[in-house]
Residue frames relative to the residue before (quaternion, step in Angstrom):
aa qw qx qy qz dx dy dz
X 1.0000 0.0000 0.0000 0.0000 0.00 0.00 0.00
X 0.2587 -0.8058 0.4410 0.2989 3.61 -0.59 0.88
X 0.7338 -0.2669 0.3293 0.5309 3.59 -1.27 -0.16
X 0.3890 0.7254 -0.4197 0.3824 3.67 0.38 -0.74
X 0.8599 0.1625 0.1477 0.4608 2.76 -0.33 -2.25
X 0.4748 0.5040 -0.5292 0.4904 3.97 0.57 0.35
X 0.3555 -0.7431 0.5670 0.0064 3.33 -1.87 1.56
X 0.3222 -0.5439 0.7278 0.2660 3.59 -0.79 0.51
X 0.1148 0.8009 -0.5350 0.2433 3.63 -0.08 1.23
X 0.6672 0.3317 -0.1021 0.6591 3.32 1.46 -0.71
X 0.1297 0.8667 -0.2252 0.4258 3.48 0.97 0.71
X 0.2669 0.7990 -0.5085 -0.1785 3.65 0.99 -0.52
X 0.2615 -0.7252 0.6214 0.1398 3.24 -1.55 0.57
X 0.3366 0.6991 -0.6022 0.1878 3.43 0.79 0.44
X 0.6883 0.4911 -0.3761 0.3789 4.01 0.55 -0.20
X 0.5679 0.4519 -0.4130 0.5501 3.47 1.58 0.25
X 0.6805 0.4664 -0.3890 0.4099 3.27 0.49 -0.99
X 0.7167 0.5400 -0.1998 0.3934 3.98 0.97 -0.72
X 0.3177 0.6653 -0.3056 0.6025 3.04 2.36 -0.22
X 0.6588 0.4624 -0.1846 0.5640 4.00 0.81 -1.74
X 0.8538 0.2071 -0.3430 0.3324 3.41 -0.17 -0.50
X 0.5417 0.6219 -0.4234 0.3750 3.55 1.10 0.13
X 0.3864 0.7146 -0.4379 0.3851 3.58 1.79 -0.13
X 0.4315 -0.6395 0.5578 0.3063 3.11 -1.43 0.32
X 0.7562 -0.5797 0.2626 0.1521 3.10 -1.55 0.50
X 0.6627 0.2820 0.1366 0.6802 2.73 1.89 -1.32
X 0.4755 -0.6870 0.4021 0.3746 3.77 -0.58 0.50
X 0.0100 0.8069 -0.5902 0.0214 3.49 -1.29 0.87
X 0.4934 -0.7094 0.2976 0.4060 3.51 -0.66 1.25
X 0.7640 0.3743 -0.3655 0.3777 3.78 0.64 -0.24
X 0.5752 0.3284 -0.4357 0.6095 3.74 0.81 1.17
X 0.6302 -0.5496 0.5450 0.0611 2.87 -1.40 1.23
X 0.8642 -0.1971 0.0367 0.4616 3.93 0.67 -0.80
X 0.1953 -0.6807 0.6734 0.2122 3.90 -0.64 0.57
X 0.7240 -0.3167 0.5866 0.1772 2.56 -2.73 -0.05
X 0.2288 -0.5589 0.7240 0.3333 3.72 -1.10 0.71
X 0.5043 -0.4188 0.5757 0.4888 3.64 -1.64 -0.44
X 0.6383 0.5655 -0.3982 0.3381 3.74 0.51 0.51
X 0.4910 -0.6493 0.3487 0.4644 3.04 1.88 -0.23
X 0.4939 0.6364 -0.4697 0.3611 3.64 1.22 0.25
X 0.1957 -0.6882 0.5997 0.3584 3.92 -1.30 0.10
X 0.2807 -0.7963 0.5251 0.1071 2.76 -1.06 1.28
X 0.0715 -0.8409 0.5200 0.1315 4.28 -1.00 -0.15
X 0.3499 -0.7421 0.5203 0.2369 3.75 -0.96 0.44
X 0.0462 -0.7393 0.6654 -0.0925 3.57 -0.55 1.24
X 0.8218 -0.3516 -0.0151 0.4480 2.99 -0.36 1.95
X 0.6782 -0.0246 0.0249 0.7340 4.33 0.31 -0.78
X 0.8811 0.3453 -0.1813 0.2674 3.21 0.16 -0.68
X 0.3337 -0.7623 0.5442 0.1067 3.10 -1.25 1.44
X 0.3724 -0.7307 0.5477 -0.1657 3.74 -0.79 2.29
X 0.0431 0.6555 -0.7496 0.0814 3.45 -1.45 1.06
X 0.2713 -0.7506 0.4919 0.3479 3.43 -1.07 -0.16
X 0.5707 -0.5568 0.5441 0.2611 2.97 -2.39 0.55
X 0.0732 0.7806 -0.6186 -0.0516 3.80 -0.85 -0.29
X 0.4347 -0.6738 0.5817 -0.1368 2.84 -0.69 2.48
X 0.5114 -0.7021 0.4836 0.1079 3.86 -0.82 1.00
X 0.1688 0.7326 -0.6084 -0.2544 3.90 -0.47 0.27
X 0.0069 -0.7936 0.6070 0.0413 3.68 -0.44 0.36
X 0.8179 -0.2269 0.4726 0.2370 2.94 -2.26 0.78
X 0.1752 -0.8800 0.4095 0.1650 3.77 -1.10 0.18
X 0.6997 0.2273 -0.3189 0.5975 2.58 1.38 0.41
X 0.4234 0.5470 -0.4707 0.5476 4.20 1.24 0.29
X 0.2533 -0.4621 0.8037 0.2763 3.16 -0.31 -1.91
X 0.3410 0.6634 -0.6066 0.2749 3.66 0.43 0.07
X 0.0259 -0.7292 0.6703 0.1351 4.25 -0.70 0.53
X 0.1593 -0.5954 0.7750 0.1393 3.34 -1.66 1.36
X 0.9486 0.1328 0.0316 0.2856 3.10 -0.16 0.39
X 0.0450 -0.8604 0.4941 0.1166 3.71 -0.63 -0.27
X 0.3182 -0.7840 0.5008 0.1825 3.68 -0.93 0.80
X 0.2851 -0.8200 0.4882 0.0894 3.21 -0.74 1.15
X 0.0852 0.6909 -0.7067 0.1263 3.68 -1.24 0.86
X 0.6624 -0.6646 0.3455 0.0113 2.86 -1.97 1.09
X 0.1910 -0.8899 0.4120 0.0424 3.16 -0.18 1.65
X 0.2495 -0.7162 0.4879 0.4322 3.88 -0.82 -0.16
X 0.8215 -0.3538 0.1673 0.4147 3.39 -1.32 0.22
X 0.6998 0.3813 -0.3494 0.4927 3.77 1.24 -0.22
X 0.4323 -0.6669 0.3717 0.4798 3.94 1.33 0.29
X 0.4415 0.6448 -0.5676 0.2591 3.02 0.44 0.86
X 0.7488 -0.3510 0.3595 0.4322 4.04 -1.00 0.44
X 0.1914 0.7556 -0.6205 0.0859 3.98 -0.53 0.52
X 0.2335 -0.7357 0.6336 -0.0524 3.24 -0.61 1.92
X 0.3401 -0.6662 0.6530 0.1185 3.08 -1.18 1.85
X 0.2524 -0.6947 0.6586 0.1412 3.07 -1.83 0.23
X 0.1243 -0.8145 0.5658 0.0297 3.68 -0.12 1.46
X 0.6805 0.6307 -0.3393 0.1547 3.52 0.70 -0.93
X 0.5425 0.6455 -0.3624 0.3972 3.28 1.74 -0.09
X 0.6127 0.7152 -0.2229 0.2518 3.31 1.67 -1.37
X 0.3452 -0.5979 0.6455 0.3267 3.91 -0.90 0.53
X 0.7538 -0.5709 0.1413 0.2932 3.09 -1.68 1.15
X 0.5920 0.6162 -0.2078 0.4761 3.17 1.38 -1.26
X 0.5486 0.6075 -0.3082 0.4848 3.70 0.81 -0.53
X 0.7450 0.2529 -0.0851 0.6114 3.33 0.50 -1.50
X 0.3290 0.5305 -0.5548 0.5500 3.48 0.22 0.75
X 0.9131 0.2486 -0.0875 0.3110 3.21 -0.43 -1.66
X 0.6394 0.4241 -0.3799 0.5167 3.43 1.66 -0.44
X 0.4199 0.6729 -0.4979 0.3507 3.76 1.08 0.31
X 0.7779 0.4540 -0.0126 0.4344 2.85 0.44 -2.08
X 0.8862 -0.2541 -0.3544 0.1565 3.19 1.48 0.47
X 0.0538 -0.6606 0.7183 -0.2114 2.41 -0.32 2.36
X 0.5562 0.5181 -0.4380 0.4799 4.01 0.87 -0.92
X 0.8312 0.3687 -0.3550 0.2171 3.84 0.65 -0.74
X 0.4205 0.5852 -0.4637 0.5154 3.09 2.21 0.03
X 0.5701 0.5996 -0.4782 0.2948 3.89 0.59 -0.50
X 0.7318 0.5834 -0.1071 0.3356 3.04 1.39 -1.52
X 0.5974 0.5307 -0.1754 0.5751 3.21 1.41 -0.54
X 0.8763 0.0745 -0.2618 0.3976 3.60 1.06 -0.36
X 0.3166 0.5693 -0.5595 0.5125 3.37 1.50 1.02
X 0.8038 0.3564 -0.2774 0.3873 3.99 0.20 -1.32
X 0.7766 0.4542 -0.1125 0.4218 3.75 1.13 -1.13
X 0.7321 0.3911 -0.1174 0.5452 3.50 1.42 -0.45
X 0.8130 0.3714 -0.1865 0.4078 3.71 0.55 -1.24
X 0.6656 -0.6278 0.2453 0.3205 3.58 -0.70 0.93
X 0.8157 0.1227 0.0543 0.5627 3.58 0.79 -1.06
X 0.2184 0.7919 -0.5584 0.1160 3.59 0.59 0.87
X 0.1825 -0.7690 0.6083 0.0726 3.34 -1.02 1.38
X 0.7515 -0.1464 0.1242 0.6312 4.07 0.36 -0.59
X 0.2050 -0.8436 0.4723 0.1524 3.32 -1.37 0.72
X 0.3420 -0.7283 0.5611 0.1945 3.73 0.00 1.24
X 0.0074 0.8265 -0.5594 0.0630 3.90 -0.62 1.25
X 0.2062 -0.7930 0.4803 0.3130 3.67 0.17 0.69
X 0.2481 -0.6208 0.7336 0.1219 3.81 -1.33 -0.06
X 0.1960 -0.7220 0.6474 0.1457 3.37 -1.43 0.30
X 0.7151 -0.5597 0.3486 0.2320 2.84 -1.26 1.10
X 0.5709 0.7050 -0.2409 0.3450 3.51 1.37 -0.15
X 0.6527 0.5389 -0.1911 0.4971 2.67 1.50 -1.51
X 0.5983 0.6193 -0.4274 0.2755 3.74 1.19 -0.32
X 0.8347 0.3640 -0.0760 0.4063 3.02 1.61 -1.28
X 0.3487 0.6329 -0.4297 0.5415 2.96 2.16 1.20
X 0.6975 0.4935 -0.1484 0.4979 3.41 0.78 -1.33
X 0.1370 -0.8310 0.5353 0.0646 3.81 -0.22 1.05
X 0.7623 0.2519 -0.3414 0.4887 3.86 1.26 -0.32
X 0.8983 -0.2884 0.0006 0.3314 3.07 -1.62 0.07
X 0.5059 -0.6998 0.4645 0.1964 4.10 -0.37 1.14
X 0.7979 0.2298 -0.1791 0.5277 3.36 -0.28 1.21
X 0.5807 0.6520 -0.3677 0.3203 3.63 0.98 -0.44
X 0.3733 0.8043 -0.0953 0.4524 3.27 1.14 -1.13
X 0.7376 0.3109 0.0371 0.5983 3.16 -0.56 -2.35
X 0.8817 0.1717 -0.3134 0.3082 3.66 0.02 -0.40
X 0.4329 0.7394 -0.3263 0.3994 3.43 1.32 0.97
X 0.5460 0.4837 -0.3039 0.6129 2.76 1.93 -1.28
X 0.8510 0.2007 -0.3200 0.3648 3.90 0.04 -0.94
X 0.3826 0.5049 -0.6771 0.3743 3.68 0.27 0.67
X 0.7399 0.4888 -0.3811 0.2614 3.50 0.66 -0.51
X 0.7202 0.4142 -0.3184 0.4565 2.68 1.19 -0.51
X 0.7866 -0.3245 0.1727 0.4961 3.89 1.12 0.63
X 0.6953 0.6221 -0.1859 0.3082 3.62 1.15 -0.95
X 0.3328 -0.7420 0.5372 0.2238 3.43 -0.51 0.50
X 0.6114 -0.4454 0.5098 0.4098 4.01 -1.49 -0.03
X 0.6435 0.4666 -0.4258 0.4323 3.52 0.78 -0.77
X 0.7958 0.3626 -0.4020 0.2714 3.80 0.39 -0.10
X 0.6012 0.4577 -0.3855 0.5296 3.34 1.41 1.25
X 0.0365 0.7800 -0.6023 -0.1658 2.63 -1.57 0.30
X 0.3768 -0.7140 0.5198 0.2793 3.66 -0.82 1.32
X 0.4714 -0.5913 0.6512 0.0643 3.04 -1.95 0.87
X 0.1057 0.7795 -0.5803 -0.2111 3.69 -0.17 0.11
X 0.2443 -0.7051 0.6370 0.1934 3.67 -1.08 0.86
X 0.0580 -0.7553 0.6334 0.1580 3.42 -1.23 0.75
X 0.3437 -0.7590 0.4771 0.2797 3.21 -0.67 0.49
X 0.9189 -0.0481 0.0923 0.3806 3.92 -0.72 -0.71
X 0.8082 0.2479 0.0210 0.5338 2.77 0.91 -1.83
X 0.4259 0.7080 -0.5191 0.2189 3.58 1.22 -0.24
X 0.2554 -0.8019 0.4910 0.2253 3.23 -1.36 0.12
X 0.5058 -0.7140 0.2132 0.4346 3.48 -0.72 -0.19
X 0.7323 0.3208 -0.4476 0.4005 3.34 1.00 0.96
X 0.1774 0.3747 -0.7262 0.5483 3.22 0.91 2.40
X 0.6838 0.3655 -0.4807 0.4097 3.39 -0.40 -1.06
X 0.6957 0.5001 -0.3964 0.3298 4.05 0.32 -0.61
X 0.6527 0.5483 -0.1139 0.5103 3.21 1.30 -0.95
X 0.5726 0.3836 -0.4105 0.5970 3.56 0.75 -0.06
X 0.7327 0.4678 -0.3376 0.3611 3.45 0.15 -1.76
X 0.4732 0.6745 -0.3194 0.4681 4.07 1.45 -0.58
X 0.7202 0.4969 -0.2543 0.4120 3.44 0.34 -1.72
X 0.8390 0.2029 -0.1925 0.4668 3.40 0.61 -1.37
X 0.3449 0.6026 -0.6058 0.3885 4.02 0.84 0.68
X 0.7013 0.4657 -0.3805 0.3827 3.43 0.73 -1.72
X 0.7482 0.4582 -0.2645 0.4004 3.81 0.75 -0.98
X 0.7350 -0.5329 0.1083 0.4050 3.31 1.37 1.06
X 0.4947 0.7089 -0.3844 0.3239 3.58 1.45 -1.07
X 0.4180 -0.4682 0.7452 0.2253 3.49 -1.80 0.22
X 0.3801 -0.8008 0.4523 0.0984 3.39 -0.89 1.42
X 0.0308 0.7938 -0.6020 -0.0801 3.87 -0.41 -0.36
X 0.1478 0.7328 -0.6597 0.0770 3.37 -1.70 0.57
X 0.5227 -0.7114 0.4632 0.0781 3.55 -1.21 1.42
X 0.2206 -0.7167 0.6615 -0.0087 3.61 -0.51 1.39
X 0.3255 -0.8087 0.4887 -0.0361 3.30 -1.16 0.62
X 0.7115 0.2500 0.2036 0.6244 2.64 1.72 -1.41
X 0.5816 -0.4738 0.5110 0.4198 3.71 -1.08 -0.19
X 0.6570 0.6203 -0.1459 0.4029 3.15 0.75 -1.71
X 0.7744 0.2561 -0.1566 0.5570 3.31 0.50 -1.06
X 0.5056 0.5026 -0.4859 0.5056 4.00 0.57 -0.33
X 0.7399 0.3802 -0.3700 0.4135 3.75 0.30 -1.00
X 0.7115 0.3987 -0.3811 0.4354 3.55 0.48 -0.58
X 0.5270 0.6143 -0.4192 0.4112 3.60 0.84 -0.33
X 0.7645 0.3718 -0.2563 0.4600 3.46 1.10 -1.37
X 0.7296 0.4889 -0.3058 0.3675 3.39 0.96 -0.09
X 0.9052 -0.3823 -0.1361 0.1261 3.29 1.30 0.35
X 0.1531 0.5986 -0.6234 0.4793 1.33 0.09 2.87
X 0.0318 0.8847 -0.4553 -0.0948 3.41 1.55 -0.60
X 0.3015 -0.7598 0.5743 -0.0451 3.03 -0.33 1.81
X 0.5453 -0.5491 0.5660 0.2840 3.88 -1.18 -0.08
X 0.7735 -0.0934 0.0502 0.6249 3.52 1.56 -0.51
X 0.0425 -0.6579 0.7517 0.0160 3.53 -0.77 0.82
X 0.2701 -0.5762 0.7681 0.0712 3.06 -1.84 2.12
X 0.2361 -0.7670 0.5959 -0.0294 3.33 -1.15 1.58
X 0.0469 -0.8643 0.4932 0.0872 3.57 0.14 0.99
X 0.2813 -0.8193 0.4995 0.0105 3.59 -0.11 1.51
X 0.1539 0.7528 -0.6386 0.0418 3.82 -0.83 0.35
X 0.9429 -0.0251 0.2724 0.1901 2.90 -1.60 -0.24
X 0.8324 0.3110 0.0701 0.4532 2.85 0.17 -1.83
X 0.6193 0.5458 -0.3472 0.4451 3.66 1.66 -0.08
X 0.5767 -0.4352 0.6145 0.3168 3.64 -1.69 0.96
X 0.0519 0.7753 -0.6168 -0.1258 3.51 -0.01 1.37
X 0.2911 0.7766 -0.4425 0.3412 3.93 1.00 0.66
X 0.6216 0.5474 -0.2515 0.5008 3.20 1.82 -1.09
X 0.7396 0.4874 -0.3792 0.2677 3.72 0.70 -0.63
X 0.5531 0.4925 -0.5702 0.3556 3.59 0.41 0.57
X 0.6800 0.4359 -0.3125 0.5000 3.55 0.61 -1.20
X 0.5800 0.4163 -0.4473 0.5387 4.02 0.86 0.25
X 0.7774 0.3311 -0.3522 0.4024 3.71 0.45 -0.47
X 0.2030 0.7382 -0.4132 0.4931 3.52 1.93 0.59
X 0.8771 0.2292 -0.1228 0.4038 3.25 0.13 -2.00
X 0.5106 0.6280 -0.3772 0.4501 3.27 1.56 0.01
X 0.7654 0.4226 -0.2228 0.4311 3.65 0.91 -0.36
X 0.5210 0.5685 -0.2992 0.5620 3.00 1.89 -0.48
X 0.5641 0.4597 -0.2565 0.6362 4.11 0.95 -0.79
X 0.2174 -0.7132 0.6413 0.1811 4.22 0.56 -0.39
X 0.2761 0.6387 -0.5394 0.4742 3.37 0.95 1.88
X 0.1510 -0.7778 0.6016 0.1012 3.67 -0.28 1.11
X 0.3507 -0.8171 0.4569 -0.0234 3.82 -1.01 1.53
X 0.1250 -0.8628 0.4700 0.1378 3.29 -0.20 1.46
X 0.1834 -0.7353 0.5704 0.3168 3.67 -0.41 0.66
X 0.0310 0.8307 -0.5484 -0.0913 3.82 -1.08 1.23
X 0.0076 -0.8240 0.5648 -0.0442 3.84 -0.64 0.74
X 0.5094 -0.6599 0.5259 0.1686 3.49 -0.93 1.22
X 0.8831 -0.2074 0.1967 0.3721 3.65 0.24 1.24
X 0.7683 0.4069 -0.3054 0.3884 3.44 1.48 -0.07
X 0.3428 -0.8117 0.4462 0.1568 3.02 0.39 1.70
X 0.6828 0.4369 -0.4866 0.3257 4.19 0.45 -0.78
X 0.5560 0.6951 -0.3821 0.2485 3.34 0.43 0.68
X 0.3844 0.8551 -0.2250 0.2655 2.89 2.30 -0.92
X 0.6955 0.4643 -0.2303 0.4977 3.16 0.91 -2.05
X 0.7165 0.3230 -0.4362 0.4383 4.15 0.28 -0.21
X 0.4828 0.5598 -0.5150 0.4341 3.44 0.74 -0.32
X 0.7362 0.4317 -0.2487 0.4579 3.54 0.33 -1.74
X 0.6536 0.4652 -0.3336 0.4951 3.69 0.24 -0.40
X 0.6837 0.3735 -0.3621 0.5118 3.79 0.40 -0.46
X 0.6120 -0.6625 0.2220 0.3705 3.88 0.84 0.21
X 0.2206 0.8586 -0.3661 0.2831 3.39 1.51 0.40
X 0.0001 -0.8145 0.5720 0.0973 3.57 0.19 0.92
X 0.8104 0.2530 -0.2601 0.4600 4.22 0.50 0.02
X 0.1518 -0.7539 0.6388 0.0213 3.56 -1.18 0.92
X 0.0900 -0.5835 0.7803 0.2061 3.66 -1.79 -0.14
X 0.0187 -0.3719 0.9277 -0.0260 2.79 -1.97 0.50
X 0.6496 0.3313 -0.6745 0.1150 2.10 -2.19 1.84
X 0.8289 -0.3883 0.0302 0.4015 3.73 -0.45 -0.38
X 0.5642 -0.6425 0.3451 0.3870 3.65 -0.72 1.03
């Protein structure tokens, strides 16, 4: 089994989970997040009061889950898009760094069977954050018991990013120990991603509208580069059988 796919399973988490129950019950301005009476942590992003979702990757044909990708729910689990683009750097700094730690607190301290947590980042935060990427983030969860091996960052790029930010972030947090991730859209861009930048994982988001002829000879250059492809799709499941047939051994289903 490669490095990839080995779990920090043996791991205790009893200093996160003891991190969760020392929360208060009820919000208070000098803590950052409480307890629902359901046992959820809960946080305030600007009006709005945030928990998190946690989307399955799994094996395709077991069900085996490494792992699980985490995004931001509102108090009825439904989907709650933040809105950073208004925010001054400093702001979005701090409302990054913590949402990943509300993720972290209820994937390691709350959910039943957490195996690794896939956390996206935006591409902002690289060119907000002038010192070292990842250092930080992995200060807060050593404290709280956790190791780099039970993440893995996600970089989002957005429009203009290029590919030596996306290289440079995905760098910063390798050296600080993290598993790396990054989001392909396309053929085009999945191959150039895997050639060079070679993530630890590349979330491929397949539809419809893709030459699905292209996904073996991509999960070729993906195994050749020792880049492990996630095939991800919002609920359309008739896609599975090309996904599975081009040699893809992990998928998500859940929200874009």
């Amino acid at each position: 089994m490669s490095a990839h796919h080995t779990y920090p399973h043996t791991q205790p988490l009893e200093r996160v989970q003891q991190a969760v129950a020392r929360l208060p019950a009820l919000p208070r301005d000098d803590k950052a997040f409480w307890r629902h009476d359901n046992g959820v942590v809960l946080g305030r992003f600007q009006d709005l009061v945030v928990s998190s979702g946690l989307s399955p990757i799994a094996h395709v044909l077991s069900g085996e889950r490494i792992g699980h990708v985490a995004h931001t729910v509102g108090l009825d689990g439904a989907i709650q898009e933040l809105t950073f683009e208004n925010l001054d750097s400093n702001t979005y700094i701090a409302s990054d760094r913590l949402i990943r730690a509300l993720h972290t607190l209820n994937y390691f301290g709350v959910s039943p069977e957490p195996v690794r947590l896939f956390l996206d980042v935006n591409q902002r935060f690289f060119t907000s954050v002038v010192d070292n990427h990842g250092k930080a983030f992995r200060t807060l969860i050593e404290s709280l018991g956790l190791s780099p091996t039970h993440f893995v960052i996600q970089v989002v790029a957005n429009a203009v990013t290029d590919l030596s930010t996306l290289a440079f972030a995905a760098d910063n947090y390798r050296r600080n120990g993290f598993l790396t991730g990054l989001h392909a859209h396309s053929s085009l861009e999945a191959n150039s991603l895997i050639a060079q930048i070679r993530p630890d994982f590349l979330s491929v988001w397949v539809t419809t509208d893709w030459n699905l002829s292209e996904l073996p000879a991509l999960y070729a250059a993906a195994a050749e580069f020792r880049v492990t492809p996630i095939a991800r799709y919002s609920g359309d499941l008739s896609l599975a059988h090309a996904v599975q047939q081009a040699g893809f051994e992990f998928q998500q289903v859940g929200p874009t």
